[in-house]
mmCIF file of the C-alpha atoms, coordinates in Angstrom:
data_MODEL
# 
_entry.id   MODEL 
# 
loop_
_atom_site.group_PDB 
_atom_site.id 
_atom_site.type_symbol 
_atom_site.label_atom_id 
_atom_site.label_alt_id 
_atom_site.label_comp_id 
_atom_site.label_asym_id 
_atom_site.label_entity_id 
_atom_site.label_seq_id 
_atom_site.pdbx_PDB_ins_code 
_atom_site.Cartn_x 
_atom_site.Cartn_y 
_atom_site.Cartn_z 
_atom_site.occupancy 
_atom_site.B_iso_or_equiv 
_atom_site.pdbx_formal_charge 
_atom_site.auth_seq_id 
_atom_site.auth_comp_id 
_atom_site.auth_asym_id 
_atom_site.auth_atom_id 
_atom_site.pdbx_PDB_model_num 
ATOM 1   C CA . UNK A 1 1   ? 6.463   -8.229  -13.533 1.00 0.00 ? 1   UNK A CA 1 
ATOM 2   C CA . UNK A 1 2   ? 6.150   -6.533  -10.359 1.00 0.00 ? 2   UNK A CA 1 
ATOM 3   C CA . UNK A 1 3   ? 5.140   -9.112  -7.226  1.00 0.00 ? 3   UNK A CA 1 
ATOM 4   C CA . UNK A 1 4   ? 4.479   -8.760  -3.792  1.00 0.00 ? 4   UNK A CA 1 
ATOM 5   C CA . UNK A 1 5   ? 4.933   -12.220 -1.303  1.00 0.00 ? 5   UNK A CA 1 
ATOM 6   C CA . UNK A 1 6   ? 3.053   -11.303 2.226   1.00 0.00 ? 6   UNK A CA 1 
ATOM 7   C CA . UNK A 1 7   ? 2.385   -13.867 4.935   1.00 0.00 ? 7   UNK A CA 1 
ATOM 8   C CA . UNK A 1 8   ? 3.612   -14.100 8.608   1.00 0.00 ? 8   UNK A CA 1 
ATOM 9   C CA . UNK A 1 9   ? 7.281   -14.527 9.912   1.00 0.00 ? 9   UNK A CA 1 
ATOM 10  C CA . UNK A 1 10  ? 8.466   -17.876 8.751   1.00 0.00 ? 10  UNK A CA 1 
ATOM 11  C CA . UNK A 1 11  ? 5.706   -18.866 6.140   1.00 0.00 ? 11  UNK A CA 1 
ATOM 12  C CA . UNK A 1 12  ? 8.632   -19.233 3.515   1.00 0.00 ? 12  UNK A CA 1 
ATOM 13  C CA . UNK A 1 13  ? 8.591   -16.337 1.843   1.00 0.00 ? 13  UNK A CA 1 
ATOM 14  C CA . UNK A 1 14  ? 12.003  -15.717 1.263   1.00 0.00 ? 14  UNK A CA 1 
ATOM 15  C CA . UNK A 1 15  ? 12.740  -19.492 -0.073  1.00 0.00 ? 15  UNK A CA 1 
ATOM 16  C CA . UNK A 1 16  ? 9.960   -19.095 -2.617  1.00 0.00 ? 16  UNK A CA 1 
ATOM 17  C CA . UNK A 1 17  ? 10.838  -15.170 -3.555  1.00 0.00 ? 17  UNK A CA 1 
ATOM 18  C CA . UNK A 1 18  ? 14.507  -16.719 -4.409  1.00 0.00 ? 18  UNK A CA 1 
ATOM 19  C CA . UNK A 1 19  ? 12.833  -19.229 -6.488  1.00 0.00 ? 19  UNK A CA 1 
ATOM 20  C CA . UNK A 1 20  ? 10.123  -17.055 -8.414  1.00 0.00 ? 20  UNK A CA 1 
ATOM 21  C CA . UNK A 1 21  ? 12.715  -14.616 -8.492  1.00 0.00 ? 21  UNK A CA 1 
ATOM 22  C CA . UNK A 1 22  ? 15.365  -17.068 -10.502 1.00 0.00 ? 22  UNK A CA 1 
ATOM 23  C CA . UNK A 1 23  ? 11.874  -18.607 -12.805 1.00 0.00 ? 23  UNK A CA 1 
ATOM 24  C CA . UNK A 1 24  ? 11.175  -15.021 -13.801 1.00 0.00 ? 24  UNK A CA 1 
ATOM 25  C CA . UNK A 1 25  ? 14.806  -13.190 -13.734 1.00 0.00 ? 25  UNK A CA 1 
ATOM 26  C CA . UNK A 1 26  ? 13.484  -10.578 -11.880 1.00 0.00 ? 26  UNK A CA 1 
ATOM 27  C CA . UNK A 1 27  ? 14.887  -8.978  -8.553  1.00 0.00 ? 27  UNK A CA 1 
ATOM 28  C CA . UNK A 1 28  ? 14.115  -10.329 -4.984  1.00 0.00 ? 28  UNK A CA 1 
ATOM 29  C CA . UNK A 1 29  ? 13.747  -7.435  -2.849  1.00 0.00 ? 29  UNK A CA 1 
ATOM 30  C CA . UNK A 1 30  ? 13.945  -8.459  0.909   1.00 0.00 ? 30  UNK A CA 1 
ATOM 31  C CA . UNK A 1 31  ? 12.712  -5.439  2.944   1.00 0.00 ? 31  UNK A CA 1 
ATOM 32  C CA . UNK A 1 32  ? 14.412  -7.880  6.053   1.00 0.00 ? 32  UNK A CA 1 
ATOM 33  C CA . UNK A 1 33  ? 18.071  -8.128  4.229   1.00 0.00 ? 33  UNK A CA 1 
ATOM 34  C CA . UNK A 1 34  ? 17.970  -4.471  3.501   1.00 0.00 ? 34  UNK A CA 1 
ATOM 35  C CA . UNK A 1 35  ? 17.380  -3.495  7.058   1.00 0.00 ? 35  UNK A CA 1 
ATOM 36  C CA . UNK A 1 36  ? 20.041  -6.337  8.408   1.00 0.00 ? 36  UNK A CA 1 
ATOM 37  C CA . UNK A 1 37  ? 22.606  -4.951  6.033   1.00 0.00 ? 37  UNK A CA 1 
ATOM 38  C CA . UNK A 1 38  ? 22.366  -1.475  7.667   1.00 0.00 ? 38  UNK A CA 1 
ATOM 39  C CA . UNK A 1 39  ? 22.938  -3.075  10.761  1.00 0.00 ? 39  UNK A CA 1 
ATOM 40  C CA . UNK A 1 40  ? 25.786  -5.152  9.690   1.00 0.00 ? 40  UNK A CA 1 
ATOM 41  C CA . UNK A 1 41  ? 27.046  -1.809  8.407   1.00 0.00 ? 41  UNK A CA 1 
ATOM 42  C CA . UNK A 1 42  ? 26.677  -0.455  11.451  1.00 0.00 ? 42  UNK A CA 1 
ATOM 43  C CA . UNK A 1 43  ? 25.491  2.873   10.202  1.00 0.00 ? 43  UNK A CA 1 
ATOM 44  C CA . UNK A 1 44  ? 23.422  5.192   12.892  1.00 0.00 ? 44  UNK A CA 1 
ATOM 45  C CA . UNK A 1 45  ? 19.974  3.739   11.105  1.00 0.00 ? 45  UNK A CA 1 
ATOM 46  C CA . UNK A 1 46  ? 21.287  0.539   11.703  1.00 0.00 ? 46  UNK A CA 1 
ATOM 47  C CA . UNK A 1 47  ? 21.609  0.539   15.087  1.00 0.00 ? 47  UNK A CA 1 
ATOM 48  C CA . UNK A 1 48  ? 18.439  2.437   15.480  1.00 0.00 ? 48  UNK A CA 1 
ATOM 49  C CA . UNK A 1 49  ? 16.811  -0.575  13.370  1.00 0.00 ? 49  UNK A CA 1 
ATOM 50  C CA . UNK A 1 50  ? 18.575  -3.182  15.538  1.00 0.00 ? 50  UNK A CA 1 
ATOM 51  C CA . UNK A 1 51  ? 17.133  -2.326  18.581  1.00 0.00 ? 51  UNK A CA 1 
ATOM 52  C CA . UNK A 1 52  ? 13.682  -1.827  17.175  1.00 0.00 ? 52  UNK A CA 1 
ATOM 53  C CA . UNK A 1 53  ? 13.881  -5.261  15.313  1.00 0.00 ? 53  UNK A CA 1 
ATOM 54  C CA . UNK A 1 54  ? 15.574  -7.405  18.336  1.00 0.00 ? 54  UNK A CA 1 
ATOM 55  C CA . UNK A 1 55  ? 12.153  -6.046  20.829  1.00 0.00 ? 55  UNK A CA 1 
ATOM 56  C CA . UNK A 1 56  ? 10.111  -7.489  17.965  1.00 0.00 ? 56  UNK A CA 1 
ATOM 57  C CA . UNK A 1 57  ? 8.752   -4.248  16.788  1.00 0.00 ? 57  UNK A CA 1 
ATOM 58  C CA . UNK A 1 58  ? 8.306   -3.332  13.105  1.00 0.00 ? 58  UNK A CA 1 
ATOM 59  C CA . UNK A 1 59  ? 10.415  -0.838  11.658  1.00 0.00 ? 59  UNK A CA 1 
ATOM 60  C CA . UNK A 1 60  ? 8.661   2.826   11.088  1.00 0.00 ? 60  UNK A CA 1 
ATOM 61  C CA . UNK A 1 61  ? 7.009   3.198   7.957   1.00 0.00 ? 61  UNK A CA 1 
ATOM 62  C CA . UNK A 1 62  ? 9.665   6.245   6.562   1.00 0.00 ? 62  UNK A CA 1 
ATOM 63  C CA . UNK A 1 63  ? 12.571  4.138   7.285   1.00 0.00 ? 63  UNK A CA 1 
ATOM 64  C CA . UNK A 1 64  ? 11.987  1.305   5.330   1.00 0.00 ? 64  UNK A CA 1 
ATOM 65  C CA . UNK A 1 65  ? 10.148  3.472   2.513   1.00 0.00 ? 65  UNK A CA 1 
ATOM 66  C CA . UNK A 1 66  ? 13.207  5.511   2.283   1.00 0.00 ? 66  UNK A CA 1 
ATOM 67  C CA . UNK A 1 67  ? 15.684  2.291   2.312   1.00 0.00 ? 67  UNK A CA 1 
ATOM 68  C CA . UNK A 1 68  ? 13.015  0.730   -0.223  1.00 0.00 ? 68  UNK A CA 1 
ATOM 69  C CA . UNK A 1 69  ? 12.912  3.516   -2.761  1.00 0.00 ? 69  UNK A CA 1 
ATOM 70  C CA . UNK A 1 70  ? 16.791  3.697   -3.322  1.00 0.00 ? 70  UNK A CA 1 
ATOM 71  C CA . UNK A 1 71  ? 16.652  -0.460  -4.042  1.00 0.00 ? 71  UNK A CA 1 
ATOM 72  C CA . UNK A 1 72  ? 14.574  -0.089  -6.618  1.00 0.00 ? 72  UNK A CA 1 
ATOM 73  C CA . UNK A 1 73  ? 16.346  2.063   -8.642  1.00 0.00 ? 73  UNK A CA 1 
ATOM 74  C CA . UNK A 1 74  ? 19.272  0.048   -9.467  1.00 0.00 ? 74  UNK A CA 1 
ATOM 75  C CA . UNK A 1 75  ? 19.623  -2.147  -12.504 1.00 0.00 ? 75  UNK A CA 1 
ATOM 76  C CA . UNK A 1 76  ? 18.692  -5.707  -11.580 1.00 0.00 ? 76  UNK A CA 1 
ATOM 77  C CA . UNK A 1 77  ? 15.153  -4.021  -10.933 1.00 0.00 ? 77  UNK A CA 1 
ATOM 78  C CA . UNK A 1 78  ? 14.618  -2.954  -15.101 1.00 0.00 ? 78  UNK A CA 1 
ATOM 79  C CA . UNK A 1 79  ? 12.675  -6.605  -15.663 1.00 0.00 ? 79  UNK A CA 1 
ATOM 80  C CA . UNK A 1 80  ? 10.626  -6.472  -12.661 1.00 0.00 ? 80  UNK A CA 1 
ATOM 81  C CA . UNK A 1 81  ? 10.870  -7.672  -8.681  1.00 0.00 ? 81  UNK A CA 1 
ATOM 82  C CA . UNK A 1 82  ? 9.471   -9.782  -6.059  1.00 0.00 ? 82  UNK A CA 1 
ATOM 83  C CA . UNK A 1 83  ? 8.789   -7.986  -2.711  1.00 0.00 ? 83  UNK A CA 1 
ATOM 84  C CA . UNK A 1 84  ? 9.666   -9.599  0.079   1.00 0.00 ? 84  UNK A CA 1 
ATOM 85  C CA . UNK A 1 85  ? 8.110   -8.474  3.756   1.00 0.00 ? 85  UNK A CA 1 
ATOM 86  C CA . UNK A 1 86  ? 6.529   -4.891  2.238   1.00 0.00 ? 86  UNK A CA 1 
ATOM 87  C CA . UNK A 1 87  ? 4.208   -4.030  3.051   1.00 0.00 ? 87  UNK A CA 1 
ATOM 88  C CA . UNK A 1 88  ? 3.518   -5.331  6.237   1.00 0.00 ? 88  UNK A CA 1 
ATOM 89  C CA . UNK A 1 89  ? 0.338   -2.670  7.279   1.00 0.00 ? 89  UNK A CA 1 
ATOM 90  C CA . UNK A 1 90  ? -2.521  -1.176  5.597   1.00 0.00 ? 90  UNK A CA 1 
ATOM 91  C CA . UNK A 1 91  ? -0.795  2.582   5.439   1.00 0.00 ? 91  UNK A CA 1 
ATOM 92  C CA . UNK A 1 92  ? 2.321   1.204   3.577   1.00 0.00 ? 92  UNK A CA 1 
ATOM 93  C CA . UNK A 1 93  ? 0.073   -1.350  1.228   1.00 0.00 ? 93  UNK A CA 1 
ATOM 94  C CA . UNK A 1 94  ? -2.169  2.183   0.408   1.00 0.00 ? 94  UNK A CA 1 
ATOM 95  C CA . UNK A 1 95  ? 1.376   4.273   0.413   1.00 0.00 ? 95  UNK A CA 1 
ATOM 96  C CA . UNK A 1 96  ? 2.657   1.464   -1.904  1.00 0.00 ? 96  UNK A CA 1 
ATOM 97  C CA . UNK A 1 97  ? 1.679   2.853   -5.500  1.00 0.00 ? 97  UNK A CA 1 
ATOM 98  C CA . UNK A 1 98  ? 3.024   6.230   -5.049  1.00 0.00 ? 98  UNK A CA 1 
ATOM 99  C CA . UNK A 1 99  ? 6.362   4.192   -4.919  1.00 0.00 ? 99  UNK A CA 1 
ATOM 100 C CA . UNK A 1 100 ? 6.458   1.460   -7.597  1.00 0.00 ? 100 UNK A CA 1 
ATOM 101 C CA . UNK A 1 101 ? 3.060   2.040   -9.505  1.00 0.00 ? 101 UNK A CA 1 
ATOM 102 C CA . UNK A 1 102 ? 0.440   -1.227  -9.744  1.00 0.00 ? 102 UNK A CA 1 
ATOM 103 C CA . UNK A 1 103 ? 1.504   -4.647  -8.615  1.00 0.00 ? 103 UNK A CA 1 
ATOM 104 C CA . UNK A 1 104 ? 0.405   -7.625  -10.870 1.00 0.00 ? 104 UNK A CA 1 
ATOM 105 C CA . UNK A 1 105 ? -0.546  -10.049 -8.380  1.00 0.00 ? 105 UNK A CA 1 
ATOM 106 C CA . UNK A 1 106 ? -0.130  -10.331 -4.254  1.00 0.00 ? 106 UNK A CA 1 
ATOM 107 C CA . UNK A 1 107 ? 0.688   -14.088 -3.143  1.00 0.00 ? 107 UNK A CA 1 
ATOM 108 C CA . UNK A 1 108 ? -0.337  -15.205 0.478   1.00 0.00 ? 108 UNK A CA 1 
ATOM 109 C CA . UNK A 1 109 ? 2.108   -17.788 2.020   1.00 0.00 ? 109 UNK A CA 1 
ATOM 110 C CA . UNK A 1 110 ? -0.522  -19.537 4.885   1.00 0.00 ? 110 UNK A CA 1 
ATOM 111 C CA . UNK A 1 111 ? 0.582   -21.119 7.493   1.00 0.00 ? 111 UNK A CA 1 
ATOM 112 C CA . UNK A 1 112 ? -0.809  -22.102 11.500  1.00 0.00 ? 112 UNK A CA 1 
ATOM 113 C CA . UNK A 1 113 ? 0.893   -19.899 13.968  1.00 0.00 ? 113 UNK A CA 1 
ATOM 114 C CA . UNK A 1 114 ? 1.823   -22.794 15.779  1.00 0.00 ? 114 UNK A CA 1 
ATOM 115 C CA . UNK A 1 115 ? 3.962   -24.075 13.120  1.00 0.00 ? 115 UNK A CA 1 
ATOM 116 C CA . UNK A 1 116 ? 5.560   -21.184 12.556  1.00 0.00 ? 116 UNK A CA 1 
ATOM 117 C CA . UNK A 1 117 ? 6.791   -20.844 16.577  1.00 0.00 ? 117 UNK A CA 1 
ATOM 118 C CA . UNK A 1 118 ? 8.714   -24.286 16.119  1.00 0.00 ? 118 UNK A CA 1 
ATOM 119 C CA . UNK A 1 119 ? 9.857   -23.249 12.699  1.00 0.00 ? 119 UNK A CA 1 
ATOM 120 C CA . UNK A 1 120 ? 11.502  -20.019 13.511  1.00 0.00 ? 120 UNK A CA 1 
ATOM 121 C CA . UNK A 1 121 ? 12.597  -20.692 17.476  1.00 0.00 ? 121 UNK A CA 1 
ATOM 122 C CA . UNK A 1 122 ? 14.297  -23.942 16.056  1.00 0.00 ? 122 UNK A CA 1 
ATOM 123 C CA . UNK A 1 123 ? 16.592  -21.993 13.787  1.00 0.00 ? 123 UNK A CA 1 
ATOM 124 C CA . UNK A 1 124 ? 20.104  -21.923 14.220  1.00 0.00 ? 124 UNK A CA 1 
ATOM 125 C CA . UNK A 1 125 ? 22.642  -20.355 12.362  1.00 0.00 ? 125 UNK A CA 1 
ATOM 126 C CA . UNK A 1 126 ? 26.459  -20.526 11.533  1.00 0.00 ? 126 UNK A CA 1 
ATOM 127 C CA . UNK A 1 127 ? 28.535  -17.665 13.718  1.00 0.00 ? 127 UNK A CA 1 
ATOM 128 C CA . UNK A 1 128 ? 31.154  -17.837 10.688  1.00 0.00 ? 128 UNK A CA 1 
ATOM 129 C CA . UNK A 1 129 ? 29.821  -19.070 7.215   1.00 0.00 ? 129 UNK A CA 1 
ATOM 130 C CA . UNK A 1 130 ? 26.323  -18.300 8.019   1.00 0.00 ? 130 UNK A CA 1 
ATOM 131 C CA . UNK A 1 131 ? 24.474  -21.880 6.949   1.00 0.00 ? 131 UNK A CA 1 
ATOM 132 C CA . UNK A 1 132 ? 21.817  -22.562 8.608   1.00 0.00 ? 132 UNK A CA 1 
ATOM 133 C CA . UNK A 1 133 ? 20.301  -25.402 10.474  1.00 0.00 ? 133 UNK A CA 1 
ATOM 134 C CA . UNK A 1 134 ? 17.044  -26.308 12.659  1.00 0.00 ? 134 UNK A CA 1 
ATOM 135 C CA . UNK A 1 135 ? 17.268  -28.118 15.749  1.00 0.00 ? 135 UNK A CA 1 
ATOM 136 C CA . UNK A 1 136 ? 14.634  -30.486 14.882  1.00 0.00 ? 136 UNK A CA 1 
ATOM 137 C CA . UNK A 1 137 ? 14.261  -30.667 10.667  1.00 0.00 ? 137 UNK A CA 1 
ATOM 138 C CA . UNK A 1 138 ? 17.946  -29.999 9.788   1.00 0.00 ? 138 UNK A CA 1 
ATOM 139 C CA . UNK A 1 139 ? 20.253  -30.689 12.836  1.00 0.00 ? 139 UNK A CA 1 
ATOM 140 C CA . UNK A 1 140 ? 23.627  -30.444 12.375  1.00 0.00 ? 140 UNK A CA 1 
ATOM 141 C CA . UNK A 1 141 ? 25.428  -33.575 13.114  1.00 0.00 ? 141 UNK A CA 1 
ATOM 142 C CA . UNK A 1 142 ? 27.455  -32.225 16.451  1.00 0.00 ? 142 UNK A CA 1 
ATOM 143 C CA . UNK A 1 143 ? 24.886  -30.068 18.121  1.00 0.00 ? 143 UNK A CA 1 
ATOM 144 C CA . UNK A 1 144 ? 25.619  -26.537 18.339  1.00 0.00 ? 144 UNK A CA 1 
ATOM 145 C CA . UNK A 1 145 ? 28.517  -27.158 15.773  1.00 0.00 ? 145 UNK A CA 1 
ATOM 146 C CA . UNK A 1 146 ? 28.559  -26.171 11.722  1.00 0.00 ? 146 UNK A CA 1 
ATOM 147 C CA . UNK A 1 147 ? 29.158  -29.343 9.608   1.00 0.00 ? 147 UNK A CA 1 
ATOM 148 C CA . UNK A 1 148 ? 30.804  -26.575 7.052   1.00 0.00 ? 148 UNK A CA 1 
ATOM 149 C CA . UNK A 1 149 ? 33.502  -25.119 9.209   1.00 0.00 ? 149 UNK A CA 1 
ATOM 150 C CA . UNK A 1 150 ? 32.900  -26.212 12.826  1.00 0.00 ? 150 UNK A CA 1 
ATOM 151 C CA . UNK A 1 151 ? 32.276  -23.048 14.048  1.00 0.00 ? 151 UNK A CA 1 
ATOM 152 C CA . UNK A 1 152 ? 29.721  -22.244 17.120  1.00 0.00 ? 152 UNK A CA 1 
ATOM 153 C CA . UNK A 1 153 ? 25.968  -22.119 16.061  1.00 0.00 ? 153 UNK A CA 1 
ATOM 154 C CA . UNK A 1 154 ? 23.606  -19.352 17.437  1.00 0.00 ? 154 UNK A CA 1 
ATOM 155 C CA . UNK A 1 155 ? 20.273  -18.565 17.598  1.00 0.00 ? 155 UNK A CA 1 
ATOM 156 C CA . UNK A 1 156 ? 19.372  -14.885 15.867  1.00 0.00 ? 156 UNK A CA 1 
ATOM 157 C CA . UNK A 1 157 ? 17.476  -12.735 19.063  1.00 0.00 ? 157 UNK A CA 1 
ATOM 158 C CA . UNK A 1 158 ? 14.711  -12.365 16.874  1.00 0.00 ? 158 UNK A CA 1 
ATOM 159 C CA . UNK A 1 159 ? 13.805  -16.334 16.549  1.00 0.00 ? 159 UNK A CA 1 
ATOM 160 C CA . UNK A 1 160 ? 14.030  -16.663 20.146  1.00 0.00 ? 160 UNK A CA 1 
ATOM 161 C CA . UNK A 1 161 ? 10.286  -18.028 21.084  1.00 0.00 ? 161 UNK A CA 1 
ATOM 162 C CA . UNK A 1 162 ? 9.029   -15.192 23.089  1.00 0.00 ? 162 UNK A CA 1 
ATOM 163 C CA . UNK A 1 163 ? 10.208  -12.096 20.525  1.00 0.00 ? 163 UNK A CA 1 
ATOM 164 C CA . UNK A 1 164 ? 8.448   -15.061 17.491  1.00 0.00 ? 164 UNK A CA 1 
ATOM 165 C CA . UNK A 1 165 ? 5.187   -14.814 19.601  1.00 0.00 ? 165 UNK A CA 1 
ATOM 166 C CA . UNK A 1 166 ? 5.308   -11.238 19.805  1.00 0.00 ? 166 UNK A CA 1 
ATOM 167 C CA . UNK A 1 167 ? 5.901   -10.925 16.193  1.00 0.00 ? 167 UNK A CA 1 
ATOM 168 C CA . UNK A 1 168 ? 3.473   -13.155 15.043  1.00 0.00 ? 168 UNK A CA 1 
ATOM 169 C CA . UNK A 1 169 ? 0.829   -10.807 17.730  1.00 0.00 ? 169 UNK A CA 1 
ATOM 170 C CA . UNK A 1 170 ? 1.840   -7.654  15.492  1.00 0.00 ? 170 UNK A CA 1 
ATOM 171 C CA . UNK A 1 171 ? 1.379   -9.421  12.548  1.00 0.00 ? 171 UNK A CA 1 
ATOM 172 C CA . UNK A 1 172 ? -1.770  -10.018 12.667  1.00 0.00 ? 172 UNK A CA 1 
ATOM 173 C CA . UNK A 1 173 ? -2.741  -6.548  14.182  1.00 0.00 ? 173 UNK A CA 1 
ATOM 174 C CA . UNK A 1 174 ? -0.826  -4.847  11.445  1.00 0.00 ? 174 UNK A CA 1 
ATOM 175 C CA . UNK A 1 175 ? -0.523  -6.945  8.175   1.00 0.00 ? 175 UNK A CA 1 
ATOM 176 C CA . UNK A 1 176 ? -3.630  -8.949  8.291   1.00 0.00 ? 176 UNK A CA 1 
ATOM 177 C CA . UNK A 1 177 ? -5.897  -6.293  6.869   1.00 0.00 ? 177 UNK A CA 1 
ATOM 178 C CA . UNK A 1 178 ? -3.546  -5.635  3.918   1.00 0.00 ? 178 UNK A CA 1 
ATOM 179 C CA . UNK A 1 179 ? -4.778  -9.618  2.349   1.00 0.00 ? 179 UNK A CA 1 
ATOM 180 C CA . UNK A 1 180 ? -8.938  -7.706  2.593   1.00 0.00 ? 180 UNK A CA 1 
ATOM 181 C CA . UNK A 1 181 ? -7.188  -4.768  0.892   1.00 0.00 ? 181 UNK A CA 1 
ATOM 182 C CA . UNK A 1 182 ? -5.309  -6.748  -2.029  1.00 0.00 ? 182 UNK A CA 1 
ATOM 183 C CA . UNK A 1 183 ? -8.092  -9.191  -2.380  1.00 0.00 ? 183 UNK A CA 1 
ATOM 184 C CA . UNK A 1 184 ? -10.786 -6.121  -2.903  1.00 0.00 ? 184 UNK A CA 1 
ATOM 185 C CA . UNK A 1 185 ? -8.276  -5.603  -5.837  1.00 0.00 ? 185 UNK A CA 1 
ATOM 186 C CA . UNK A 1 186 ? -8.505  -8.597  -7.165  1.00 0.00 ? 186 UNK A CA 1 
ATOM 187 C CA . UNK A 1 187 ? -4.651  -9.192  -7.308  1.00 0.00 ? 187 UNK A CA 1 
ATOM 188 C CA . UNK A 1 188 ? -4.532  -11.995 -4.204  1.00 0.00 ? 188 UNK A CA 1 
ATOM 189 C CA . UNK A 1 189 ? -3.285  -15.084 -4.597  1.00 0.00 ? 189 UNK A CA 1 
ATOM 190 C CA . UNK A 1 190 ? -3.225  -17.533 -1.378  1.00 0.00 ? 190 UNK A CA 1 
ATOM 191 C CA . UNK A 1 191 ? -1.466  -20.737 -1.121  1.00 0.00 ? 191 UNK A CA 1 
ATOM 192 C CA . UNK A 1 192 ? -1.050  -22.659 1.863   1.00 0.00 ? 192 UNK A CA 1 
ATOM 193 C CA . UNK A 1 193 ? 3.052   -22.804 2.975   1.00 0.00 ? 193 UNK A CA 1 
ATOM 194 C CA . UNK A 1 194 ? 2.499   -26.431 3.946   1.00 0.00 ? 194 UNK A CA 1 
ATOM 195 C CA . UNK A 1 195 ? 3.929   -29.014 2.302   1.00 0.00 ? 195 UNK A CA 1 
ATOM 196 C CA . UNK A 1 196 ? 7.554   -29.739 0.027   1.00 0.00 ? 196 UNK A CA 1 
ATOM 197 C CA . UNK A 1 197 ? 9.336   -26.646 -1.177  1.00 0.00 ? 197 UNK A CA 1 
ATOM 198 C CA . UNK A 1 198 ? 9.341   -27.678 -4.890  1.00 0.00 ? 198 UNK A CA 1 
ATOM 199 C CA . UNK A 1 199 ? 5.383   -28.493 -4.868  1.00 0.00 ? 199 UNK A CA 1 
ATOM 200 C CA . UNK A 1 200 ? 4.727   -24.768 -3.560  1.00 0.00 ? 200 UNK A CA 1 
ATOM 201 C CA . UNK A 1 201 ? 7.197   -23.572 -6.004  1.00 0.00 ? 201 UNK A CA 1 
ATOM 202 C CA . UNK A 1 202 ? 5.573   -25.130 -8.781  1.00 0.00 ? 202 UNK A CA 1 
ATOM 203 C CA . UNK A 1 203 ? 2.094   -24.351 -7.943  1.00 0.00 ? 203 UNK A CA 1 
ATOM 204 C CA . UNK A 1 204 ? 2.793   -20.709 -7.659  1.00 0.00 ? 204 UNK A CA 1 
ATOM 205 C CA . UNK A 1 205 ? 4.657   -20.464 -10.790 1.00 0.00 ? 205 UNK A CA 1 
ATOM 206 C CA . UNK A 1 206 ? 1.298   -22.020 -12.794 1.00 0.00 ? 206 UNK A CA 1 
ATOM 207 C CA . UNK A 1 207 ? -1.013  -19.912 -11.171 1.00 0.00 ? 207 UNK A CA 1 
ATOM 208 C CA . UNK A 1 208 ? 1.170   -16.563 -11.919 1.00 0.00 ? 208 UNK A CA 1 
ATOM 209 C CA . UNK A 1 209 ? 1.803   -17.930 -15.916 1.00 0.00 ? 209 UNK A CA 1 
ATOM 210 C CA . UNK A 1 210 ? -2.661  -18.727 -15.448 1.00 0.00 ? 210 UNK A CA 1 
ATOM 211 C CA . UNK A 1 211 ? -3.429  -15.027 -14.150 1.00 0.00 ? 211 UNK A CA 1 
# 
């Protein structure tokens, strides 16, 4: 089974790709974690990709094909995967099947733009063990502290409310026409991101057995 999860910055794709991705035992491919581990490598792509994620811009198309294309290869991938944040424009939705052949079904995460600003500028992440908090639906219980190890919390630059704007702005210049493209396929599936984490879960996982 080969999926692809689209759907702005913050509409919970990456909580339900870990999900579908455990239901199925297929991969989760997270175009975002492949990109952040070349910059926590430190390599001379990540540092180009650190500057051009921290502005809010999306990385060039070649870059993440190129990063893409090697993930797929590797074993965990034989059963099938989820795609996580590719394709975010029309060229690499078009470009897409020259890499990993048909898709079986797109899902849509929807969710108001306004929502999404207080979702992602609210985040706030452990310096040390990396868990994760939000200042107003999962405070820690010393602000700015971890309850885990006590270290300092932070806010990523990319969830600061400005660069969140921005992103959403590109988003829907550059990935909205991709959910015309996938629907003229027949292949879309839209669910609204609103609502418990288990109910979404459970509702995508019946439609996908249903298609």
């Amino acid at each position: 089974m080969k999926l692809i999860l689209i759907g702005c910055p913050g509409a919970g794709k990456g909580t339900q790709a870990k999900k579908l991705s455990k239901y199925f035992n297929i991969a989760h491919i997270s175009t975002g974690d492949l990109l952040r581990e070349q910059i926590k490598l430190e390599t001379e792509l990540g540092k180009e990709v650190a500057d051009i994620m921290h502005s809010g811009h999306l990385v060039p198309d070649e870059i993440v094909t190129k990063i893409l294309s090697e993930r797929i290869e590797r074993d965990d991938c034989k059963n099938g995967y989820i795609l996580d944040g590719y394709p975010r424009n029309l060229s690499q939705a078009e470009g897409l099947t020259d890499i990993i052949g048909e898709v079986d079904k797109v899902v849509l995460i929807d969710v108001d733009d306004k929502i999404i600003v207080e979702r992602i500028s609210g985040r706030r992440g452990c310096s040390k063990c990396g868990q994760m908090y939000h200042v107003k639906y999962n405070p820690p219980k010393a602000e700015g502290i971890c309850d885990e190890c006590g270290s300092k919390l932070v806010q990523r630059k990319d969830d600061a409310e400005e660069t969140v704007k921005n992103r959403l702005r590109i988003y829907h210049e550059t990935t909205s026409p991709i959910i015309n493209y996938y629907d003229e396929k027949g292949i879309l599936l839209k669910v609204s991101g609103i609502g418990g984490i288990d109910e979404i879960t459970s509702y995508l996982i019946k439609s996908l057995e249903e298609a």
